[in-house]
C-alpha positions as CSV (number, residue, x, y, z in Angstrom):
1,X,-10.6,-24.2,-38.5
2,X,-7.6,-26.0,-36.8
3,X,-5.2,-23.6,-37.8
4,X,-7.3,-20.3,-35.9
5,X,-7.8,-22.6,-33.4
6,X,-3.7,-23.2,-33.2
7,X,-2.4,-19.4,-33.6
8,X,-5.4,-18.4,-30.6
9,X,-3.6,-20.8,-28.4
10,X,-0.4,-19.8,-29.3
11,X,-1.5,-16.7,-28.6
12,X,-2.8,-18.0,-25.5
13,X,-0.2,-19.2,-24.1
14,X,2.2,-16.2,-25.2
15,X,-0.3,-14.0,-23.3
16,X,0.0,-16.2,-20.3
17,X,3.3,-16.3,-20.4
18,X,3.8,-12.6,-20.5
19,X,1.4,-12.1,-17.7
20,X,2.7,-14.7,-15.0
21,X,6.5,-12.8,-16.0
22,X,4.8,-9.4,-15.1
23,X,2.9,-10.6,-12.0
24,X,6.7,-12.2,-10.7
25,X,7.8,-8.7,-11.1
26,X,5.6,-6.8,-9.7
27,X,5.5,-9.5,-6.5
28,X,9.0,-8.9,-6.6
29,X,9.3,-5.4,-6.5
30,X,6.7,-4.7,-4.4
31,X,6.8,-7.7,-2.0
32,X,9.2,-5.7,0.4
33,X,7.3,-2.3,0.6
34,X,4.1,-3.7,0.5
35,X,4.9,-5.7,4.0
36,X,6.5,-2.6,5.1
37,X,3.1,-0.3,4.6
38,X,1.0,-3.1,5.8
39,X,2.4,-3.7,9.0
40,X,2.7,0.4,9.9
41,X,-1.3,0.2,8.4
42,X,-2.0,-2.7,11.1
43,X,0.0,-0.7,13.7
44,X,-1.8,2.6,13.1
45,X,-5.4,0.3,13.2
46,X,-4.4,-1.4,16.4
47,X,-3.4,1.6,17.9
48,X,-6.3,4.1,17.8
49,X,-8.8,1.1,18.7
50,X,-6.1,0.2,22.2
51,X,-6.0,4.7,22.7
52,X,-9.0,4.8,22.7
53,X,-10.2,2.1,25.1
54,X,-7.8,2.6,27.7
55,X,-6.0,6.5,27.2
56,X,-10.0,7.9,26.7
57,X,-12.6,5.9,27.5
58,X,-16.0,7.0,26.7
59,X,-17.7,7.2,30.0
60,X,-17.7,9.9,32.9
61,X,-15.0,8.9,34.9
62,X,-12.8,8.8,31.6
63,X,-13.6,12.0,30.9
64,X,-12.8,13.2,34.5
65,X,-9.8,10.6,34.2
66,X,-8.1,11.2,30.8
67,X,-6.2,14.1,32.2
68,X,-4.5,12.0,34.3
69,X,-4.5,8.7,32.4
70,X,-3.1,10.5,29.1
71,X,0.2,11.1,30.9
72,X,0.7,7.2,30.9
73,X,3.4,6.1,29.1
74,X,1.8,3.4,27.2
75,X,-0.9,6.7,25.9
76,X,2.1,8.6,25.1
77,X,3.9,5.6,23.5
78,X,0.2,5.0,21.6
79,X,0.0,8.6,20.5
80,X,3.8,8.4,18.8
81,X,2.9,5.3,16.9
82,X,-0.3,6.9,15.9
83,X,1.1,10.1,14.6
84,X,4.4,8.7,13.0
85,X,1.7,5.8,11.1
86,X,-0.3,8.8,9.7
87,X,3.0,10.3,8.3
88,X,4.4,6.9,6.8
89,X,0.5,6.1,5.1
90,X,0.4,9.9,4.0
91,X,4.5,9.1,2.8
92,X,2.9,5.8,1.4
93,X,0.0,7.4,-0.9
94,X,2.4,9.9,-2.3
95,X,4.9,7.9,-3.3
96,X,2.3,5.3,-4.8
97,X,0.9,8.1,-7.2
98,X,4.3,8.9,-8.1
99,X,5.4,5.7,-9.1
100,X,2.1,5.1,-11.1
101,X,2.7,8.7,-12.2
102,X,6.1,7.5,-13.3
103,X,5.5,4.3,-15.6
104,X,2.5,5.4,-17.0
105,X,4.7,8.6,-18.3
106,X,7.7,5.8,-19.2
107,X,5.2,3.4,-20.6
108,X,3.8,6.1,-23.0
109,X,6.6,8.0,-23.9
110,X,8.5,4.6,-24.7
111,X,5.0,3.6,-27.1
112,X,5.6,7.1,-28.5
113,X,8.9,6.2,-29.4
114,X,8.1,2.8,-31.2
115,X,5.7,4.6,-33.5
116,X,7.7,7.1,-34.4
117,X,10.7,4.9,-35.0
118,X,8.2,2.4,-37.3
């Protein structure tokens, strides 16, 4: 009983080891990127919600107003960060699916190769 209760924490152990290596790598590689999309997400966010409060307000006088109020620089300035966000999270999404496109096609193509090597 002590020695399957010895190999399963061995095994354990070589599991968590494995793990905590693959989470540092993945923090790694992604910790740049990630910040990247995340702050061009929070942009996008904080934009529409300020455009729409103050470039297009949803009363009477903004719809009489916006017209006039959308030639403000600070709408204009709202509307580039808002359209240049939705091409960098569009960006964003493709390039995620390729990169999981990518290792999952390396991952099985390098398992294929073990077996057919054993």
């Amino acid at each position: 009983m002590n020695y399957i209760r010895e190999i399963m924490d061995e095994m354990l152990t070589i599991i968590s080891e494995r793990l905590q290596q693959i989470f540092k790598t993945v923090l790694s590689v992604l910790y740049k990127p990630f910040g990247f999309y995340m702050v061009w997400i929070l942009l996008h966010y904080l934009s529409v919600h300020i455009y729409t409060k103050m470039c297009v307000p949803l009363t009477i006088w903004g719809l009489i107003s916006s017209p006039f109020i959308v030639m403000n620089p600070i709408c204009g300035g709202l509307e580039w960060i808002i359209h240049n966000s939705l091409i960098i999270i569009s960006s964003m999404w493709v390039a995620l699916g390729t990169w999981i496109t990518t290792n999952v096609l390396f991952t099985t193509y390098n398992a294929m190769r073990d077996n057919l090597s054993n």
